[in-house]
N, C-alpha and C positions, 0 to 999 in steps of 0.2 A: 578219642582225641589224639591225634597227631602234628607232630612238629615238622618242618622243613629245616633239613642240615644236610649244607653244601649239596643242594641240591636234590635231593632224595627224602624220602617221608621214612622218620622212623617212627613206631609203634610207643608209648610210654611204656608199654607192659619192658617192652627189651629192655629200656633204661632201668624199670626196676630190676630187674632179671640181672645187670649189668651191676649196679650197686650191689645187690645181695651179695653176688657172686664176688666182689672188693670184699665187701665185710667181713665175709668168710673167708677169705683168704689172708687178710690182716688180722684175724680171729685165731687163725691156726698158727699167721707167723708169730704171736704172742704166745701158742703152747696151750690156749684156754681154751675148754670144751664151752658148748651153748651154756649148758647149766652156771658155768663159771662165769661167763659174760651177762649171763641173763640176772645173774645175783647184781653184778657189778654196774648194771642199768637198770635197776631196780624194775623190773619188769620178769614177764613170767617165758620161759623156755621156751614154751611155743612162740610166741613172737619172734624170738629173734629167728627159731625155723624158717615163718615166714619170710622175715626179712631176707634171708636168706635166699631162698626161692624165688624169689621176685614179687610173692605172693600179699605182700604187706605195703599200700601206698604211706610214704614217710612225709611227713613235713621237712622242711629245712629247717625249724629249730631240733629235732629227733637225729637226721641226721650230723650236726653239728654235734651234739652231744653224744652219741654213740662213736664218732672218732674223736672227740676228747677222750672218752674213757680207753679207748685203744692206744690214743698219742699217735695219732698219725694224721699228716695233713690232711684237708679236703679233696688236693689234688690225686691224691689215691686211692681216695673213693670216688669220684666223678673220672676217672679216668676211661675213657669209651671209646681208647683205641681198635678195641673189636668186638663191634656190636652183636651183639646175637641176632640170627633170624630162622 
């Protein structure tokens, strides 16, 4: 499944690819290893991997709550200045 934005098809997989890749980066700018995020989302280590990886389809409630527990807006997690391809 693919979406049309501003003209062009992008893939869902990039968007998760795209998010992981937010998470993890507001993951390190808080100084927390997976292990430490993964306690603090009460979930297990390997998920958050995935997430990470683009490898883990999220809901909007999952990602809403995983940047509460960061404290950071949504806008820097959907942030998709530069898509992957």
């Amino acid at each position: 499944m693919s979406i049309v934005y501003h003209n062009y098809m992008i893939d869902y997989k990039d968007i998760l690819k795209r998010i992981g890749l937010n998470f993890r980066g507001e993951r390190i700018k808080q100084g927390w290893s997976q292990e430490k995020f993964a306690e603090y989302a009460n979930v297990h280590t390997n998920y958050i991997g995935k997430i990470e990886r683009g490898e883990q389809n999220l809901t909007i409630k999952k990602i809403v709550n995983l940047a509460n527990i960061l404290q950071v807006p949504l806008e820097e997690i959907f942030n998709f200045k530069t898509l992957l391809r």
